[in-house]
C-alpha positions as CSV (number, residue, x, y, z in Angstrom):
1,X,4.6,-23.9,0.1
2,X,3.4,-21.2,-1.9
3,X,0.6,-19.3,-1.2
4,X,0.0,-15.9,-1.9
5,X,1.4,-13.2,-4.5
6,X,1.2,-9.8,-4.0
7,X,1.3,-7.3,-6.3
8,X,2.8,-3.3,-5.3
9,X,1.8,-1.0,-8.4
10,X,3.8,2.1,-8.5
11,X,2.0,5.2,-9.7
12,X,3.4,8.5,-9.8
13,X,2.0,11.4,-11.8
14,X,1.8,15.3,-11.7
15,X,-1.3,14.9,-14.0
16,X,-3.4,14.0,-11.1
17,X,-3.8,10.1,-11.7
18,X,-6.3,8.9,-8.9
19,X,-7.8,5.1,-9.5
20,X,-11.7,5.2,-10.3
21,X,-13.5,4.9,-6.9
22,X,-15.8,2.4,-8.0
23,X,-12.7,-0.1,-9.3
24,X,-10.9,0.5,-6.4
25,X,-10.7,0.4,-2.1
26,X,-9.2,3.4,-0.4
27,X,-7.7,2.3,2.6
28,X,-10.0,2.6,5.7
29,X,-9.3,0.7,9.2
30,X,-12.4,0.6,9.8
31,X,-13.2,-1.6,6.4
32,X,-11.9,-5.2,6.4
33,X,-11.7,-6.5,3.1
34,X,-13.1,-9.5,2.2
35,X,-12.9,-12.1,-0.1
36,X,-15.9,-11.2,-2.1
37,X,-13.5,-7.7,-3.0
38,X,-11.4,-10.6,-5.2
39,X,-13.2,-10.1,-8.3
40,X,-10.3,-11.2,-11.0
41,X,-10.2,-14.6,-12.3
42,X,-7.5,-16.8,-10.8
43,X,-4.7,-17.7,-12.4
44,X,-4.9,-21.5,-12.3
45,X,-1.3,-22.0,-13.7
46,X,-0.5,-19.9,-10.3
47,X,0.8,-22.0,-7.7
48,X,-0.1,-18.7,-5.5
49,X,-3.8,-19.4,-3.5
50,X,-4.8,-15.7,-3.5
51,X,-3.3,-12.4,-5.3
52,X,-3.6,-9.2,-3.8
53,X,-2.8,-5.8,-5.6
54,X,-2.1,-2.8,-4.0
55,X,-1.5,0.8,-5.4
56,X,0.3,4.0,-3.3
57,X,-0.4,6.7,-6.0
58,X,0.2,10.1,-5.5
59,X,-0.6,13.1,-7.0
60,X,0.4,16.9,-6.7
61,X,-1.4,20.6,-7.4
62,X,0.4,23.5,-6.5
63,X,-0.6,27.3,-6.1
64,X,2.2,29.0,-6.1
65,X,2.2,29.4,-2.5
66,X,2.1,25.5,-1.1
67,X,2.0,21.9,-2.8
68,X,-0.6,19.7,-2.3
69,X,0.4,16.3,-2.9
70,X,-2.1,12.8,-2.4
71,X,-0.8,9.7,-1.6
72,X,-3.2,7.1,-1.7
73,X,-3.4,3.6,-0.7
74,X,-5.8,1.6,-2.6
75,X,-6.6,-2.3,-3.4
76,X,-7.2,-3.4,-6.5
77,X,-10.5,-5.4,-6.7
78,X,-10.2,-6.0,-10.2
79,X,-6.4,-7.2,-10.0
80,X,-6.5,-9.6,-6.9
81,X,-8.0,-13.0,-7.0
82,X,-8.3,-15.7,-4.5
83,X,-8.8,-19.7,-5.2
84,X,-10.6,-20.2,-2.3
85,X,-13.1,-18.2,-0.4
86,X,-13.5,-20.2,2.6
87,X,-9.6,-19.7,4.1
88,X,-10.0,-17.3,7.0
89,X,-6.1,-18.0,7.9
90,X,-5.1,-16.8,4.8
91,X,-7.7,-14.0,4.4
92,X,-6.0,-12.3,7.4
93,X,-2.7,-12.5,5.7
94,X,-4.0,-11.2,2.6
95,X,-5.7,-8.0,4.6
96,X,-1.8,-8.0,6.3
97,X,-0.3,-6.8,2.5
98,X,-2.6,-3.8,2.2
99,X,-2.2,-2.8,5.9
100,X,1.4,-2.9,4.9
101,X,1.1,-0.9,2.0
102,X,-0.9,1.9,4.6
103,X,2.5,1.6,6.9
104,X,4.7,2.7,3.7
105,X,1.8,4.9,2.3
106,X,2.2,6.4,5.9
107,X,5.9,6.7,6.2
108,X,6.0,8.1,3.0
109,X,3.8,11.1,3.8
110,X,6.1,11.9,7.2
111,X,9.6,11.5,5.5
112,X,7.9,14.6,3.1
113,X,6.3,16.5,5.8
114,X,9.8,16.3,7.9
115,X,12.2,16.6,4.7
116,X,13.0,20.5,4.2
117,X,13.4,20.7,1.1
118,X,15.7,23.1,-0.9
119,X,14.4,22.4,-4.4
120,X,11.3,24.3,-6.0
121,X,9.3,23.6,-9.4
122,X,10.6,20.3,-11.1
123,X,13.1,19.4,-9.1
124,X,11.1,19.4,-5.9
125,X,8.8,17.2,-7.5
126,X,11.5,15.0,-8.6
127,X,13.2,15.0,-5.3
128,X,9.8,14.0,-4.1
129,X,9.7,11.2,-6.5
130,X,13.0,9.9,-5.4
131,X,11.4,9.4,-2.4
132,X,8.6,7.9,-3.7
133,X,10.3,5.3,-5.3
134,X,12.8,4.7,-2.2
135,X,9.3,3.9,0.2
136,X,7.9,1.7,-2.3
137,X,11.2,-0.2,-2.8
138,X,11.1,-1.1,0.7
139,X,7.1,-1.8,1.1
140,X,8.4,-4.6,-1.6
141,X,11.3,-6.0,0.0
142,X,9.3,-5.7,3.4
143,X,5.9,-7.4,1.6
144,X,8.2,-10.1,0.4
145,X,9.8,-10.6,3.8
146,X,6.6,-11.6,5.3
147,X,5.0,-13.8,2.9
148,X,8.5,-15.5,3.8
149,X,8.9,-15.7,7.4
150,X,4.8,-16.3,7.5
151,X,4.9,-18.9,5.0
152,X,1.8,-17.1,2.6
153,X,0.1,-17.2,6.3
154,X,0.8,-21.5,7.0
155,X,3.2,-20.1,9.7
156,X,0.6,-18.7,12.3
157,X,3.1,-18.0,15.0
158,X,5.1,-15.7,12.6
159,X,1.3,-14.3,11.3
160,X,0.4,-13.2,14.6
161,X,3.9,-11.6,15.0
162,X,3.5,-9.5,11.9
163,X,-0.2,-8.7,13.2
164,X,1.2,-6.9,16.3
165,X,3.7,-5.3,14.8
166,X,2.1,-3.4,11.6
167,X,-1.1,-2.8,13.8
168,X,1.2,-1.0,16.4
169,X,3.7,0.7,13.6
170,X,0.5,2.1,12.0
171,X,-1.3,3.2,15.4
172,X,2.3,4.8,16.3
173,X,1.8,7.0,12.3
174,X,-1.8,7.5,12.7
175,X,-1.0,11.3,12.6
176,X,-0.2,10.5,8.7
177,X,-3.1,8.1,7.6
178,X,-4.9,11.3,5.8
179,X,-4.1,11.1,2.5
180,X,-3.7,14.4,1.4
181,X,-0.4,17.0,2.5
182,X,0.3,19.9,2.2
183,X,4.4,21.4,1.8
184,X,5.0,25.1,2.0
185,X,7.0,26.3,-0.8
């Protein structure tokens, strides 16, 4: 059965895109989200019960001296819908995708910190973007994983599973939830 979509939106940008605050939930543990933060329409023709949409952006400035790059998990209020509001089961699975989209945003930021990097200029942002794109082909094949082996949250025994695992995984990168790093150039 079919219950969820989720939706991974791949930004990258040296011309400092950041989503508008007010359209947009940066990741916070301490912030639940709930379903009144599913303000688009649903798609009826959907067979999905609830959409959420994620975005890891990232951003760079340098000054000569040091990069600064921003990567940046966010939800997308007004890109995530849900058919029902009253599903608590699937509420939790749906808060599941953006925690998962933190592990990656997370893993991300320590692959650059630990990389030592040999490029400069362009190419160090391109080699940066390689690994951009690498993270967030894997938060997809990962996202989809678990809306399979969860069954879009019907399979509780598996829910609970990925609970315990992403919860621990992102207590064990907490050292990477800020957004914002800095590379020495």
């Amino acid at each position: 059965m079919k219950g969820f979509a989720f939706i991974v939106l791949m930004v990258s940008s040296t011309n400092y895109f950041t989503p508008k605050e007010k359209e947009s939930i940066n990741y916070d543990e301490n912030r639940q989200l709930t379903w009144s933060d599913y303000q688009a329409r649903p798609n009826k023709a959907s067979s999905f019960k609830a959409l959420t949409a994620t975005v890891v952006s990232f951003s760079a400035k340098s000054d000569g001296k040091t990069l600064q790059l921003t990567l940046q998990n966010t939800f997308e209020p007004h890109n995530s819908w849900t058919k029902t509001a009253e599903n608590v089961a699937l509420l939790e699975h749906e808060r599941l995708h953006f925690q998962l989209s933190e592990l990656y945003a997370r893993k991300l930021r320590k692959e650059i910190l630990e990389t030592k990097f040999k490029s400069s200029g362009q190419k160090l942002m391109n080699d940066i973007g390689k690994l951009y794109e690498k993270k967030m082909q894997e938060l997809t094949v990962v996202q989809r994983k678990y809306d399979k082996e969860t069954d879009h949250s019907i399979n509780q025994k598996e829910q609970k599973e990925w609970e315990i695992k992403i919860k621990t995984q992102l207590a064990e990168l907490r050292k990477y939830s800020i957004a914002e790093i800095t590379i020495e150039l």
